[in-house]
C-alpha positions in Angstrom: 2.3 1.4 4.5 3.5 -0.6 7.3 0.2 -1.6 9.0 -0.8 -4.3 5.7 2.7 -5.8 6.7 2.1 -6.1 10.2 -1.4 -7.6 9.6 0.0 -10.0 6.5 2.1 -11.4 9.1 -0.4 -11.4 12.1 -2.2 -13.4 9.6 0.8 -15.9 8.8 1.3 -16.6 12.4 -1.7 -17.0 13.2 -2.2 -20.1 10.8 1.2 -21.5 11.0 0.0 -21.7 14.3 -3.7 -23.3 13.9 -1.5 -25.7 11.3 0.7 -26.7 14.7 -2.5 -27.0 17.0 -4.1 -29.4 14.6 -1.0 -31.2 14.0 -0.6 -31.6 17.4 -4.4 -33.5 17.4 -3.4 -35.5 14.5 -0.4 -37.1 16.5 -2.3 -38.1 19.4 -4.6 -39.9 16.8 -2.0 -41.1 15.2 -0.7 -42.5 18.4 -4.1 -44.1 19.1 -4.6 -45.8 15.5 -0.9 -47.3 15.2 -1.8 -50.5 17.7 -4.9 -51.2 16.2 -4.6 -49.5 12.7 -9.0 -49.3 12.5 -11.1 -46.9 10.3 -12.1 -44.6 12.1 -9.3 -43.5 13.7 -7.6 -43.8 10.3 -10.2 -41.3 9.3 -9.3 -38.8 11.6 -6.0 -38.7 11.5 -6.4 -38.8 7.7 -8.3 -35.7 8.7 -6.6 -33.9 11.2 -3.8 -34.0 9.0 -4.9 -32.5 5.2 -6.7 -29.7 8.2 -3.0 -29.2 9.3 -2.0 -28.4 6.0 -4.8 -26.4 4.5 -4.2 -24.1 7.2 -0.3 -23.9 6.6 -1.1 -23.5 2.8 -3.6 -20.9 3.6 -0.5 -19.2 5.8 1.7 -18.7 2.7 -1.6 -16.5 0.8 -1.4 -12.6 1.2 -4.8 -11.1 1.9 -4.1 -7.5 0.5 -5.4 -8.0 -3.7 -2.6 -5.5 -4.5 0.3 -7.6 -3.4 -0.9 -11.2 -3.9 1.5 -13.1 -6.0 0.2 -15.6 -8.9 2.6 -18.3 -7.8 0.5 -19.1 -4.9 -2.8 -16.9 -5.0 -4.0 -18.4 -8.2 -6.3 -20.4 -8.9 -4.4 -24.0 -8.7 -3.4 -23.4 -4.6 -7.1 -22.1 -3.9 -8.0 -25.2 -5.7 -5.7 -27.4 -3.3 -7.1 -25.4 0.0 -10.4 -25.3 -0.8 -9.5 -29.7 -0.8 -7.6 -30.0 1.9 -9.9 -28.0 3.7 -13.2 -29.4 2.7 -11.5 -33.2 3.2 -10.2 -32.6 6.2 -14.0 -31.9 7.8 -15.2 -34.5 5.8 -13.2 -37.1 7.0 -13.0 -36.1 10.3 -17.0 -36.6 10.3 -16.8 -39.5 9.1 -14.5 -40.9 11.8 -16.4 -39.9 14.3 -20.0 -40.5 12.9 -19.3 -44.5 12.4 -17.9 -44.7 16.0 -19.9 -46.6 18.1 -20.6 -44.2 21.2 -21.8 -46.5 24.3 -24.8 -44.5 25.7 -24.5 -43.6 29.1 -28.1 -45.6 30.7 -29.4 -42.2 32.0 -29.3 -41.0 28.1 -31.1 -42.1 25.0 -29.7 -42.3 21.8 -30.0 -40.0 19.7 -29.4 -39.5 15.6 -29.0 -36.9 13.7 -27.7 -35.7 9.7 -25.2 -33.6 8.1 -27.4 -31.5 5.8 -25.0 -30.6 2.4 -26.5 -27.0 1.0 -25.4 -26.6 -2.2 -23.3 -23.6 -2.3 -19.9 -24.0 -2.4 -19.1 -21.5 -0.3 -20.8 -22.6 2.4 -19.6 -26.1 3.0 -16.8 -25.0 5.0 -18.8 -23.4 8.2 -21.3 -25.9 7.7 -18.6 -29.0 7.8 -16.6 -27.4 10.7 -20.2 -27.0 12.8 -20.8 -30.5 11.8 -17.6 -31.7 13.6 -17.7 -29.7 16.2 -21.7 -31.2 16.6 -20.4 -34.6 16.3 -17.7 -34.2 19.0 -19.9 -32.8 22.0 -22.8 -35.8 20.9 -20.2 -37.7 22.3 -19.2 -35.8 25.2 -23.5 -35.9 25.8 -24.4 -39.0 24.6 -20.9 -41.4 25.8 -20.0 -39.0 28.1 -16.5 -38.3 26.8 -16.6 -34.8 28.9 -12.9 -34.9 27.7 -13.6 -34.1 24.0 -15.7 -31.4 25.1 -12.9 -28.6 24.3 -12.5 -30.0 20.9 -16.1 -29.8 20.2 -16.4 -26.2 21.3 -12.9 -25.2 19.1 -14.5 -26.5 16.0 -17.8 -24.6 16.8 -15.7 -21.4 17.1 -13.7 -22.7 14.3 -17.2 -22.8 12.5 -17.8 -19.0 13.0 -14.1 -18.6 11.5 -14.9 -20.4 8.2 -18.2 -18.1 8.4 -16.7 -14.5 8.7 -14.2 -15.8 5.9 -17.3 -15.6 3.6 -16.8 -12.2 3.8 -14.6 -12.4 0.5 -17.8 -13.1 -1.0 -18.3 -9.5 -0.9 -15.2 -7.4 -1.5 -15.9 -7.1 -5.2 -19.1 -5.4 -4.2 -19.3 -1.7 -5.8 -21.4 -0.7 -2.6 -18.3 1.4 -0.8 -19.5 0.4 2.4 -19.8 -2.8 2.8 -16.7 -3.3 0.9 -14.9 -1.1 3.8 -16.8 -3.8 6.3 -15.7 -6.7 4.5 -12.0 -5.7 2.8 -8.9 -7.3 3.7 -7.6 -5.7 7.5 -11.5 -4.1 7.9 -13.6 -4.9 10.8 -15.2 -8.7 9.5 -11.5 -9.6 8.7 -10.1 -8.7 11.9 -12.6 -10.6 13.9 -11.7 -13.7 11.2 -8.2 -13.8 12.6 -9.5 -13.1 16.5 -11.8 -16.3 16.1 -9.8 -18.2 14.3 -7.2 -17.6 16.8 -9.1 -18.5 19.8 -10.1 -22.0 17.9 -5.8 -22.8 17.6 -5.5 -22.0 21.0 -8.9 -24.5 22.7 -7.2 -27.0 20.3 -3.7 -26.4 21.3 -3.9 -26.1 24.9 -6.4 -30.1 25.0 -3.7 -31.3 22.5 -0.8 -30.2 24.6 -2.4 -31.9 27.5 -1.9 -35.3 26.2 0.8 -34.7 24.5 3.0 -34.5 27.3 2.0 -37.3 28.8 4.9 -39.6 26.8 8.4 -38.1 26.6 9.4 -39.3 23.4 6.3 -36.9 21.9 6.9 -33.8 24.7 10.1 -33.8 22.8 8.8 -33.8 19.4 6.1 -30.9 20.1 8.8 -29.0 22.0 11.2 -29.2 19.1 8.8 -28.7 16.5 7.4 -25.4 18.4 10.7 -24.2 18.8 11.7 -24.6 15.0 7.9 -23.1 14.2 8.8 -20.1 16.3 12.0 -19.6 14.9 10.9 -19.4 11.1 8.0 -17.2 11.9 10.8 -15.1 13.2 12.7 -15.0 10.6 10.0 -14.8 8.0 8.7 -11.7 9.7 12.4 -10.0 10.3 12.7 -10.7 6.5 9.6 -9.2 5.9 10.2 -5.5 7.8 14.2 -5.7 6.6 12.8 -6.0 3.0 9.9 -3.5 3.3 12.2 -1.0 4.7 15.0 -1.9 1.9 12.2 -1.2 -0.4 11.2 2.3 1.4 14.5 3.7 1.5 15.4 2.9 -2.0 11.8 4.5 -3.5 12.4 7.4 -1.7 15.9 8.0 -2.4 15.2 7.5 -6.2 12.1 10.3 -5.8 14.3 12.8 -4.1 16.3 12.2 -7.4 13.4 12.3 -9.1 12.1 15.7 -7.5 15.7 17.0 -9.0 14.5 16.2 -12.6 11.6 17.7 -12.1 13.8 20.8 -11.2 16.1 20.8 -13.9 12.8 20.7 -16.2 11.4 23.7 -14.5 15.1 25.6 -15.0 14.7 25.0 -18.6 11.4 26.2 -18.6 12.9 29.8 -17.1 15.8 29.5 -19.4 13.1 29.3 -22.2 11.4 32.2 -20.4 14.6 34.3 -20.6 15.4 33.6 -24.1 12.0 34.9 -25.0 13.1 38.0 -22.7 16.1 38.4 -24.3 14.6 38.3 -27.8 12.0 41.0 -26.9 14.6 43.5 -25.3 17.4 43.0 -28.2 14.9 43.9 -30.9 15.6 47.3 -32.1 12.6 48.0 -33.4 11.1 47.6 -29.2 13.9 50.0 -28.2 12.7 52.6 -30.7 9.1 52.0 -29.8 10.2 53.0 -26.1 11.7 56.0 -27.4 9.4 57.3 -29.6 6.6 56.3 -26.9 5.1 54.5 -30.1 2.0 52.3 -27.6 0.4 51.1 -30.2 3.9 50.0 -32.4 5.0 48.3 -28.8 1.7 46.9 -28.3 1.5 45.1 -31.9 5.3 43.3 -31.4 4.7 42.4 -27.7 1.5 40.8 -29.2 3.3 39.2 -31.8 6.2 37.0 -29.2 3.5 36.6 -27.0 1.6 34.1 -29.8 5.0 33.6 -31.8 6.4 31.9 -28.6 3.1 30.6 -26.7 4.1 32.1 -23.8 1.7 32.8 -21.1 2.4 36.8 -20.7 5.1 39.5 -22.3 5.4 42.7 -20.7 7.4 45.7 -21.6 8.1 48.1 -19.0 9.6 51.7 -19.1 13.1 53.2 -17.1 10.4 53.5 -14.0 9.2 49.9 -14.0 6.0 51.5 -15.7 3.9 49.0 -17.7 4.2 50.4 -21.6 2.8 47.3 -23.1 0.8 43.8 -22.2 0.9 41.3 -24.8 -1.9 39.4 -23.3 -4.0 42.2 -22.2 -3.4 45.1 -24.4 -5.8 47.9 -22.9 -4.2 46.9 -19.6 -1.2 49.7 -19.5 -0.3 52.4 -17.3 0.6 50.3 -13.9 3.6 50.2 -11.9 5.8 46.7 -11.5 8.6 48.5 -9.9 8.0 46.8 -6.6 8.0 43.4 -8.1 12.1 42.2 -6.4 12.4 40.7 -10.0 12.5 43.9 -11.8 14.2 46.0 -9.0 17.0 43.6 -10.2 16.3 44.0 -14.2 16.3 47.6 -13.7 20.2 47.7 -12.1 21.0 46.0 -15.5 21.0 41.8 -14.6 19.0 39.4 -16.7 17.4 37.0 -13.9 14.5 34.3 -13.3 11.9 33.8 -10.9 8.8 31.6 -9.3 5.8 33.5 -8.5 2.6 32.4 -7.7 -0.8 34.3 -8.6 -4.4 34.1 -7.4 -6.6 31.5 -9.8 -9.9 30.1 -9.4 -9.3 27.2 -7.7 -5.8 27.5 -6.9 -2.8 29.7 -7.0 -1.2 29.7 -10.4 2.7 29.1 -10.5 4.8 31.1 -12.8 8.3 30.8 -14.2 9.0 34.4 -14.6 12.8 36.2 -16.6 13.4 39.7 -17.1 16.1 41.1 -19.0 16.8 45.1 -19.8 16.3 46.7 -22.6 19.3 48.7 -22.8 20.2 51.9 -25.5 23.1 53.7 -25.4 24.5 51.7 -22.1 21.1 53.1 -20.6 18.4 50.8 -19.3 15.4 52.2 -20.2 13.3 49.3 -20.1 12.8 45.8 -18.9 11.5 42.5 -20.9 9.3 40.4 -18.6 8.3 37.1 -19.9 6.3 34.3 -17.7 5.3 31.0 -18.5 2.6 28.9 -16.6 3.2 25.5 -14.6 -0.2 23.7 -16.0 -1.1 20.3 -16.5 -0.2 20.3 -19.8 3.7 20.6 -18.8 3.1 18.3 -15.9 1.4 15.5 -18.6 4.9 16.5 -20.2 6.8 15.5 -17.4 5.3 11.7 -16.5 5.6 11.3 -20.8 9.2 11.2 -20.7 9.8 10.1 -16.8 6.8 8.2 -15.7 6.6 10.1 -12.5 3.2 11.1 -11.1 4.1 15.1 -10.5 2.9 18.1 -9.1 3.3 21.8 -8.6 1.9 23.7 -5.3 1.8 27.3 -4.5 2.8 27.3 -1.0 0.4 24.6 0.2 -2.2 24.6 -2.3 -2.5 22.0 -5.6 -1.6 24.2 -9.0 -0.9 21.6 -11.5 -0.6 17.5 -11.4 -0.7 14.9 -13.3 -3.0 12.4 -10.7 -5.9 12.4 -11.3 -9.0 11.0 -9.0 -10.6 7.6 -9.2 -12.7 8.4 -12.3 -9.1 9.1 -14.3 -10.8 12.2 -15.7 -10.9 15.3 -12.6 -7.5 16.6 -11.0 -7.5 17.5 -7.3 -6.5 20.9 -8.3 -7.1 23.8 -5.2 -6.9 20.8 -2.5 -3.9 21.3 0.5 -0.8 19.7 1.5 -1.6 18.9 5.4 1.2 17.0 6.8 3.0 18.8 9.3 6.1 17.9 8.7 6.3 18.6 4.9 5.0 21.7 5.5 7.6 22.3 8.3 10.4 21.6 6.8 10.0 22.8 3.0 7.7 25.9 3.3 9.1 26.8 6.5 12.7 25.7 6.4 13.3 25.5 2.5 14.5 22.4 2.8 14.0 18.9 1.0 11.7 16.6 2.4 10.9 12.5 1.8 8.1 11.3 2.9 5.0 9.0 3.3 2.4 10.8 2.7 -2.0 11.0 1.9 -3.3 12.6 -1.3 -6.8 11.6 -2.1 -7.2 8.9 0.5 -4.5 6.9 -1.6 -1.2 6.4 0.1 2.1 7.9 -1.9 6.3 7.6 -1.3 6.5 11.1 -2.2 9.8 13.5 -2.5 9.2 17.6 -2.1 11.5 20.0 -2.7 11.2 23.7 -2.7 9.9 26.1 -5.1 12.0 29.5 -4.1 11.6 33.1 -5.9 14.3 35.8 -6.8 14.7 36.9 -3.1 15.2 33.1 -2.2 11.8 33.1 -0.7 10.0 29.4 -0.8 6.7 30.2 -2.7 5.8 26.8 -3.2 6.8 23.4 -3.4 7.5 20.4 -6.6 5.8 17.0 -5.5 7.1 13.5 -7.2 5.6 10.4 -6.0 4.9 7.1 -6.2 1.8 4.8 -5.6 2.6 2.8 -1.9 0.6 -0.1 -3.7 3.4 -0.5 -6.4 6.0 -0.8 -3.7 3.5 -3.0 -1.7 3.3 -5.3 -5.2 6.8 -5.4 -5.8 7.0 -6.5 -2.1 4.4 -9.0 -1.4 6.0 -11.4 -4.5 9.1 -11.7 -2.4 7.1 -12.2 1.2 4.7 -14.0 -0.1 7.5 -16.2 -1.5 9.1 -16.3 1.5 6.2 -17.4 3.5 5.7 -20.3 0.8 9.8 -21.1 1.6 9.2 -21.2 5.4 5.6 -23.6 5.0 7.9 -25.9 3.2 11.1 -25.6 5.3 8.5 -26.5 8.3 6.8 -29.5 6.8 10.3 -30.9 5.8 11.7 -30.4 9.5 9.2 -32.8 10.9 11.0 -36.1 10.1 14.8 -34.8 11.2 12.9 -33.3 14.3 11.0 -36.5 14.8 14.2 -38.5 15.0 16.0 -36.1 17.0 13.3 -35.8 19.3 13.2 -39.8 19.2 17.1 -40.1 20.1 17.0 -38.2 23.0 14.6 -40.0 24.7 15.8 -43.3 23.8 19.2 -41.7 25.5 17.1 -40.3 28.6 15.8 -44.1 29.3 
């Protein structure tokens, strides 16, 4: 949950920062092309400046597809970076291709082209190798060993707008290579590494010369200090509203879990009204009587389809099985273990959760048993259970919209979330984190959490499933996708990254003229 937060902001910083270390180039141009106002240097701080702000635009886009926000992820903004950007080279090699470069007598001159390919996607890396080309010509050619570091930060830059082909490829169906080349996989993170490394070679020559003149050490120092402090707030913002967010979802699940609850106790009311019918029927008490098996057999039948419930069993005085609705030549067994009828048999109605051995997974029950009383004489008990399947699970997310599930102690019964196809249930499959397992098997208690089911990520509540004896036999899961939350989320940070872009390209003039008072007060 957290770790595409931490990374979403990584990756704002990271370009807020590359959009300060090229605006940092662009003022020591502009310095140099005020006096003498000529093309070329017009060119590049033409250049140097739409680069600035293609990378601050590009700050403001979430990377994550599940959280990105129309307002600036469509396709109007990539649009406008995809100009900046491709500008920005292009003017930039344009400055520096019409320069004259005086060629040092021990060198020849040399010449060389900008070869265009035409795939779109590839102009970037190709016009950001191109720059970075033209820069260290003239550190070998005119012998400007000062523009060397610029030259080698738009190579690496180069490498950047390379890797960032990689989204070229996350609509692949091939699982792996969309793993390689996701947003946060390996391709992305070395993205951010090299991108990061170019803002910091063109930082640390721009810095350089830009504290050479007071009035401008002023202006960067100011302008880094009001940079730092939005990214700070942008990212406190971020984790207050992600938590705000997390607390809330699971707090309304926990509530959520409680529905769920108040559905299965209707279910065993249901269960016990069945019960109730079966032992208040006279004509069942003078089947018992009259030891009439067939007579018994015929009306357990009958509630059992009547009702559709999932078994009706009569039992004699002993807790001795007289008749099974669902399996009628099954008779003869004892049940007078079972806690639920010990407690039928002193003469209480009561309700239960059991679970039972299935194929895949246990099955979970709803169980009632009432007694069958004659002449103020319990001589039999009612037993009625109902199964927690799919079909009442489907029920539940009809009229709630939660995804639910049943589990018998740690195994999958009954869900309604399904697998990546829509079509197969995860049914059998077991709960593994600790602490749930801990705290509501172990403990009985209720239990929020973040939590893994089929490699998706889910806020889920759990609370527990006990039996008659107050034993926890399983457990009722309610959850919610993390990439909802993430979506409802990334419109307000992604917002709020757009807000802080703006706030920082509006604070240049007022910190421009602060920055220009004080040093005129200093001299």
């Amino acid at each position: 949950m957290w770790k595409p937060f931490i990374l979403e902001n990584l990756h704002f910083a990271i370009n807020t920062f590359g959009a300060l270390s090229l605006f940092s180039i662009f003022w020591l141009y502009l310095d140099v092309w005020l006096p003498k106002k000529n093309l070329k240097e017009g060119l590049k701080v033409a250049g140097f400046l739409l680069l600035s702000l293609s990378f601050l635009l590009q700050a403001t886009r979430l990377e994550a597809s599940i959280i990105v926000n129309p307002l600036t992820s469509g396709g109007l903004s990539q649009l406008i970076l995809l100009i900046t950007r491709i500008a920005g080279y292009i003017l930039i090699a344009a400055g520096l291709a019409i320069e004259n470069i005086e060629v040092h007598p021990r060198e020849k001159a040399k010449t060389g082209a900008i070869w265009f390919l035409p795939v779109a996607t590839l102009v970037q890396p190709i016009l950001a190798g191109a720059v970075g080309w033209l820069y260290l010509r003239k550190v070998a050619v005119g012998l400007e060993h000062h523009l060397k570091k610029v030259g080698i930060g738009f190579f690496v830059l180069a490498l950047y707008e390379l890797l960032a082909l990689r989204g070229l490829f996350t609509a692949t169906s091939n699982i792996a290579i969309y793993e390689i080349t996701a947003p946060f996989g390996i391709i992305w993170g070395l993205e951010q590494l090299f991108a990061l490394f170019a803002f910091v070679i063109f930082f640390s020559w721009a810095f350089f010369y830009l504290l050479k003149r007071i009035n401008t050490q002023l202006f960067i120092i100011l302008t880094s200090t009001v940079l730092v402090i939005f990214l700070l707030t942008a990212v406190s913002f971020t984790f207050l509203l992600l938590k705000n967010l997390q607390d809330e979802t699971l707090s309304r699940l926990d509530t959520d879990a409680s529905v769920l609850s108040f559905a299965l106790d209707a279910k065993k009311s249901e269960a016990k009204s069945i019960a109730l019918g079966v032992s208040q029927n006279p004509l069942v008490s003078v089947a018992i009587a009259e030891e009439e098996k067939g007579t018994l057999s015929d009306l357990v039948q009958k509630t059992l389809v009547n009702e559709k419930a999932g078994s009706v069993i009569v039992l004699d005085g002993s807790g001795k099985v007289l008749a099974r609705g669902e399996e009628r030549e099954r008779v003869g067994d004892s049940l007078s273990d079972d806690s639920l009828v010990k407690r039928v048999l002193l003469g209480r109605s009561e309700t239960s959760v059991v679970t039972k051995d299935g194929a895949l997974a246990p099955n979970v029950i709803l169980r009632a048993g009432t007694p069958i009383v004659s002449d103020d004489e319990v001589i039999g008990v009612a037993l009625v259970g109902i199964s927690i399947d799919n079909a009442f699970m489907d029920g539940v997310k009809r009229g709630t919209g939660l995804e639910a599930a049943i589990f018998g102690e740690d195994s999958l019964s009954a869900t309604t979330i399904t697998d990546f196809t829509g079509k197969t249930r995860p049914i059998g499959i077991k709960e593994t984190n600790k602490d749930v397992l801990e705290t509501v098997l172990g403990k009985g208690e209720k239990k929020t959490a973040l939590v893994s089911l089929l490699n998706r990520q889910y806020f889920a509540s759990y609370h527990p499933l006990k039996d008659v004896d107050g034993s926890v036999v399983g457990m009722i899961f309610t959850g919610k996708p993390a990439y909802s939350v993430l979506a409802t989320a990334g419109r307000s940070i992604e917002i709020t990254f757009l807000v802080s872009a703006l706030l920082i390209v509006f604070s240049i003039v007022p910190t421009y003229l602060i920055s220009k008072y004080i040093a005129q007060q200093l001299k």
